[in-house]
C-alpha positions in Angstrom: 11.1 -2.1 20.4 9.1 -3.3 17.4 6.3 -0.8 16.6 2.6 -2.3 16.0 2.5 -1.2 12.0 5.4 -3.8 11.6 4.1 -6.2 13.8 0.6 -6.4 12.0 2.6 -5.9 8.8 4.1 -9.2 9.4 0.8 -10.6 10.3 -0.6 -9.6 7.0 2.3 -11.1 4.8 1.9 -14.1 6.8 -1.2 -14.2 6.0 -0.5 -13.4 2.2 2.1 -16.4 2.3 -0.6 -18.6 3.7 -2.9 -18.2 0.8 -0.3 -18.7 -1.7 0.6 -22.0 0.3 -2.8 -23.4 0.1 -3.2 -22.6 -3.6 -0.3 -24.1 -4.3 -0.6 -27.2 -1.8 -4.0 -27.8 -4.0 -2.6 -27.4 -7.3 0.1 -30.2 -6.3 -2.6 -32.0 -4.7 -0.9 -31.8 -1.5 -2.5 -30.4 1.9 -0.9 -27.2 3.3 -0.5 -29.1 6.8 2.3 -31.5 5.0 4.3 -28.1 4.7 6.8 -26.4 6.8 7.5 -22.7 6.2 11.0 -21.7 7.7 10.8 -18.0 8.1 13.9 -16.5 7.0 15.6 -13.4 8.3 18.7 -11.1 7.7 19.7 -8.1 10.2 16.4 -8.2 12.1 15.7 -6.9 15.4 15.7 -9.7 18.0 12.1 -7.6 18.5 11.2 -8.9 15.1 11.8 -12.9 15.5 10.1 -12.1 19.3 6.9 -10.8 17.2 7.2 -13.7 14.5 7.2 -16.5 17.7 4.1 -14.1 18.7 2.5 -14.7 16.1 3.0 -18.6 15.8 6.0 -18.7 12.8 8.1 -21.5 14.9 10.8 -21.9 12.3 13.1 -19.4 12.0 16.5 -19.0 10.2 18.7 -16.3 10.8 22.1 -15.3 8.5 23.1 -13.5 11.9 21.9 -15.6 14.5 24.3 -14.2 17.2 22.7 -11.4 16.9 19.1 -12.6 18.3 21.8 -14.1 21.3 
């Protein structure tokens, strides 16, 4: 079971990431919404790609993906 400190942990660096995206979308002159970020994992917890779904990260790539099976 994935604990709430991770959870909101993950919510903050998505956040963080989010940010970074829109600074760098105006830099290139380019709108954040033209972007896709694919989340990428190694070893998680299916828990952990359950909480990123939660918390609206769609794309996800896994190195393990039986594992999430």
């Amino acid at each position: 079971m994935l604990t709430c400190p991770v959870k909101a942990a993950l919510a903050h660096n998505q956040q963080l990431l989010a940010a970074r995206i829109a600074e760098a979308s105006r830099d290139a002159g380019r709108l954040p919404a033209e972007l896709c970020v694919v989340a990428i994992t190694k070893y998680v917890q299916p828990e952990a790609a359950i909480a990123l779904d939660q918390l609206g990260q769609r794309d996800l790539g896994e190195n393990r993906a039986e594992a999430l099976e």
